[in-house]
C-alpha positions in Angstrom: -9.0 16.5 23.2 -11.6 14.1 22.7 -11.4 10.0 20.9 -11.4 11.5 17.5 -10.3 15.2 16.6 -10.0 16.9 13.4 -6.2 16.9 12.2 -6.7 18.3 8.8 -8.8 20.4 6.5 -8.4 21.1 3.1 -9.2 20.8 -0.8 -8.3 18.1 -3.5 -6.2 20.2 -6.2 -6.5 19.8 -9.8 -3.1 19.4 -10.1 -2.9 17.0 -7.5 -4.9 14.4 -9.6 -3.5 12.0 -11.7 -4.4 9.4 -14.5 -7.3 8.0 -13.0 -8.9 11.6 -12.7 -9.0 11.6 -9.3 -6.4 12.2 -5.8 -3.4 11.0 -6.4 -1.9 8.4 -3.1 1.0 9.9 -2.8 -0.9 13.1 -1.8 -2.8 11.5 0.3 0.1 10.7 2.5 1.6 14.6 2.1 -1.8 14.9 4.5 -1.0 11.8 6.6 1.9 12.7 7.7 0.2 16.4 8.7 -2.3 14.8 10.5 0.0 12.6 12.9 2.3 15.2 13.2 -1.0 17.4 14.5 -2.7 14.7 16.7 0.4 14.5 18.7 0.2 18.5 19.2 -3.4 18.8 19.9 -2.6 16.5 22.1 0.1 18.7 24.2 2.6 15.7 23.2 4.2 17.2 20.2 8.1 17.9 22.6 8.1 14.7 23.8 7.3 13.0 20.4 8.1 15.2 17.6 12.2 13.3 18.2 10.2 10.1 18.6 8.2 10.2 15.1 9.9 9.0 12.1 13.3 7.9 14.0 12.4 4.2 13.6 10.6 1.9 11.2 6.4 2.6 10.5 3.6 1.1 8.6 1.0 2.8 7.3 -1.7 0.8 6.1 -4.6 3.0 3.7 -7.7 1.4 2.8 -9.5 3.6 -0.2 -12.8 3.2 0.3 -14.3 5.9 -2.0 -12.4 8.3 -4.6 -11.8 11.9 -4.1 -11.4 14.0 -7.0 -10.2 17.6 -8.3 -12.4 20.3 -5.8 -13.3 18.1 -3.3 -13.4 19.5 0.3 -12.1 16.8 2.9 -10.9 16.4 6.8 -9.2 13.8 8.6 -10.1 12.9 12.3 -7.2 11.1 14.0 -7.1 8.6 17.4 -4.7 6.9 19.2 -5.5 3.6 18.8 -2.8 2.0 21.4 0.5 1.8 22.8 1.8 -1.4 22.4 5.6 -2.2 23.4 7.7 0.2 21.7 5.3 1.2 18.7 2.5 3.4 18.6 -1.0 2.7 16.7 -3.0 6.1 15.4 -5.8 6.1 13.4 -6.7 8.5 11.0 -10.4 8.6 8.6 -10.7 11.1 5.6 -14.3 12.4 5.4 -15.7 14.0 2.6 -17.1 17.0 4.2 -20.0 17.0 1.8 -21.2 13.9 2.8 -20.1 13.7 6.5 -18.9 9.9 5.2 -14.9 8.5 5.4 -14.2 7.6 2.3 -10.4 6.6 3.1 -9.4 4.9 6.4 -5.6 4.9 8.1 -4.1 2.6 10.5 -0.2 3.9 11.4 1.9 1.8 13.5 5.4 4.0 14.8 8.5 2.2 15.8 9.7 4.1 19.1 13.4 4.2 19.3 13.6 4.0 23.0 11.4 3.4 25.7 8.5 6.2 26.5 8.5 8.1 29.7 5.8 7.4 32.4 3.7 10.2 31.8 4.1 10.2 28.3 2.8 6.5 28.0 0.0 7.4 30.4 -1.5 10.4 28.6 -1.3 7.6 25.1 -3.3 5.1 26.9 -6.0 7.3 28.8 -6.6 8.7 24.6 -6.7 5.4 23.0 -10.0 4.2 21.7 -10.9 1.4 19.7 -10.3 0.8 15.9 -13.7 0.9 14.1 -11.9 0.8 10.5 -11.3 -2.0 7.8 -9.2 -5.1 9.2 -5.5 -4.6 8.8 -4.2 -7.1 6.8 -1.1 -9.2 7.8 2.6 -8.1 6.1 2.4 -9.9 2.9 5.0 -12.5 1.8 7.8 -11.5 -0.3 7.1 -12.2 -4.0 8.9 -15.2 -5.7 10.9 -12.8 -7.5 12.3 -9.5 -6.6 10.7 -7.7 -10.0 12.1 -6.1 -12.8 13.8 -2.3 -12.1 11.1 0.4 -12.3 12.4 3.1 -10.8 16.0 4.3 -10.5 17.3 8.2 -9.3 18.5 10.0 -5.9 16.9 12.2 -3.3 16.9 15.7 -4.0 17.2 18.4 -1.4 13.9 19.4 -1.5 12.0 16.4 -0.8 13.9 16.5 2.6 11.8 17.1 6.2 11.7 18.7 8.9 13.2 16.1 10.8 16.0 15.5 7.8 14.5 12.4 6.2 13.0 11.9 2.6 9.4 13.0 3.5 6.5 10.2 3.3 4.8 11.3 0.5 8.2 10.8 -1.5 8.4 7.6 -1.3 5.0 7.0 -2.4 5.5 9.1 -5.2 8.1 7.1 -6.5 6.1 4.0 -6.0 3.5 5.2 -7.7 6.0 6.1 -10.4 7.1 3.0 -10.5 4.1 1.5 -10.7 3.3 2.9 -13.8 6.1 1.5 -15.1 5.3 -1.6 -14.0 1.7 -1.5 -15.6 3.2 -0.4 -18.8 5.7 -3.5 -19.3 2.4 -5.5 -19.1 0.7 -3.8 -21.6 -1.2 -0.9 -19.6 0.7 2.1 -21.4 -0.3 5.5 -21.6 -1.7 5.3 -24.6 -3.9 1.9 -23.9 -5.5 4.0 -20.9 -6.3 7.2 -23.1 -7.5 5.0 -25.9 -9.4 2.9 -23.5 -10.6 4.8 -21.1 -9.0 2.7 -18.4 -7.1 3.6 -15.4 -5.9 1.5 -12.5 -7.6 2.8 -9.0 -5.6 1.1 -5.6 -7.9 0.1 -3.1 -5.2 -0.6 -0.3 -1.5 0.4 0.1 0.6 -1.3 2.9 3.8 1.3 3.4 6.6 0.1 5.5 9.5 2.3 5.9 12.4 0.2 7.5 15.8 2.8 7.4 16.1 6.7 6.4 17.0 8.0 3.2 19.6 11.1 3.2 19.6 13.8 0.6 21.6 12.8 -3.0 21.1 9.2 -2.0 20.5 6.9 -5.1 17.4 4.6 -5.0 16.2 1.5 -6.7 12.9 0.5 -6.8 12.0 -3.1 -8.4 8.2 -4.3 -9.0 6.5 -7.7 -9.2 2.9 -9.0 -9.4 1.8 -10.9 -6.6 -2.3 -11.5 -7.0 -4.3 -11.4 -10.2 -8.3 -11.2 -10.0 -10.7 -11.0 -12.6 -10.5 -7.0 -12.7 -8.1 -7.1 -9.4 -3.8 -6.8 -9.5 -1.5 -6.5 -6.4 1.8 -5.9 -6.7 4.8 -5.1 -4.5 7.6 -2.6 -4.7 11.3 -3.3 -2.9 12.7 0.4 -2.3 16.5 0.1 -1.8 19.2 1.8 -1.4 22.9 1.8 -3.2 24.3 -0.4 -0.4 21.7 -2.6 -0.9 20.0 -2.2 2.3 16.3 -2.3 2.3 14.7 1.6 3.0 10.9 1.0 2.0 8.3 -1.4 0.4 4.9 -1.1 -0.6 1.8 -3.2 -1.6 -0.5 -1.6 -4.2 -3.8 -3.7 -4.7 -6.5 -2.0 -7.2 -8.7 -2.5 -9.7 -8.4 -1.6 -14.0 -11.2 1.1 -13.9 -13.3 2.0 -16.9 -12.9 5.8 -16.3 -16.2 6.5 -17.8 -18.2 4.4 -15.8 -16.1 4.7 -12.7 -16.4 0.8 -12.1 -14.0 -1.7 -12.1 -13.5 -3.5 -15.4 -11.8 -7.3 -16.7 -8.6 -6.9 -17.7 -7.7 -8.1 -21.2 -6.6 -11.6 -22.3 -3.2 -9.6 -23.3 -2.5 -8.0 -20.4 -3.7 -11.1 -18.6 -1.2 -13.3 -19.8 1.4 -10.5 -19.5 0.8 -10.3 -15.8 0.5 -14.1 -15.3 3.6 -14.9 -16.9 5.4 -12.5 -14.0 3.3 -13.9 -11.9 5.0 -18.1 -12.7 8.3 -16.6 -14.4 
């Protein structure tokens, strides 16, 4: 197994596109989650892992450098980027095969829940290689207010893993349902983006999953701004559960895009205001 190896190779489907016309995020992270799951096998460590995986809190920090849209042919390559402690660093690119170029890069940080045998350790370290990606941003501060409810239901059977665990790219999915409703109470509804031609495209997601979710759970999800640019938002969902413990969060940054044009575009002085009022309230 070399630095970098091919984890994943498929297609962008049409029904896996959203809004924006083009992949949607939580999709991305159905593939994520293959390709770690995949490195660790390739690697002849999937036994001694596969218990190891998922037992404990992760990050996953995605930087979208490029859009991928409906019929687009893509790969991953995936690294070890370190042991450190009791957490594992991989790294993970997604390259448009047309172009040979990553267009979407991946740093995964794994919370071990107990210490790694010898060998196991050894065979990590002797594949690590350095992180050539985007800089991974530090864990952003809480917002000044926990956000207004944007999501609200349980975890069905089916969104359950191998492992017994809501799967990763259910929890983005409700984020990202969430965050619709989110850019809806500030004026970006449905029917502004079809009328418009607008669409909001994320640049970067920061993931953290802290504690498991169980099958027919209930889940809240609350929203708040935390940034406003000229064309640029960030906001920050707070996944928890019914006991009020914390199970996930997630930053969404991106940029109102003129669908059209694909560039980013200024948001309007209504929608503005509507965000910056969050943003003081």
């Amino acid at each position: 197994m070399t630095s970098w190896t091919e984890t994943y190779r498929g297609v962008v489907s049409a029904w896996e596109c959203d809004v924006v016309e083009h992949f949607t995020i939580a999709y991305y992270f159905d593939r994520f989650a293959d390709a770690s799951r995949n490195m660790l096998e390739l690697a002849e460590l999937g036994d001694e892992m596969s218990a190891r995986v998922g037992a404990g809190p992760s990050r996953i920090v995605a930087t979208f450098q490029h859009e991928l849209r409906a019929g687009a042919a893509f790969h991953m390559r995936s690294a070890v980027i370190g042991v450190e402690g009791r957490s594992l660093n991989l790294g993970h690119q997604v390259i448009d095969t047309a172009t040979g170029k990553p267009v979407t890069w991946v740093f995964e940080t794994i919370a071990l829940p107990d210490p790694l045998p010898a060998a196991v350790r050894d065979k990590l370290a002797a594949l690590a290689t350095a992180w050539p990606g985007p800089d991974v941003p530090a864990v952003s501060p809480a917002p000044r207010t926990k956000g207004a409810l944007t999501a609200r239901d349980r975890v069905k059977p089916w969104e359950i893993d191998e492992r017994g665990r809501l799967a990763l790219p259910d929890f983005v999915h409700r984020f990202s349902g969430a965050g619709m409703h989110f850019l809806t109470s500030i004026g970006m509804t449905g029917d502004y983006m079809h009328k418009n031609r607008r669409g909001f495209s994320t640049f970067l997601l920061d993931v953290e999953i802290a504690s498991e979710a169980k099958a027919g759970e209930r889940m809240d999800v609350r929203t708040a701004p935390a940034h406003l640019g000229n064309t640029s938002l960030k906001y920050v969902h707070t996944m928890t559960g019914a006991d009020g413990r914390l199970i996930a969060s997630m930053v969404q940054a991106g940029v109102q895009l003129d669908l059209d044009a694909r560039r980013p575009s200024a948001f309007p002085a209504d929608i503005r205001a509507a965000i910056q009022s969050r943003l003081t309230g």
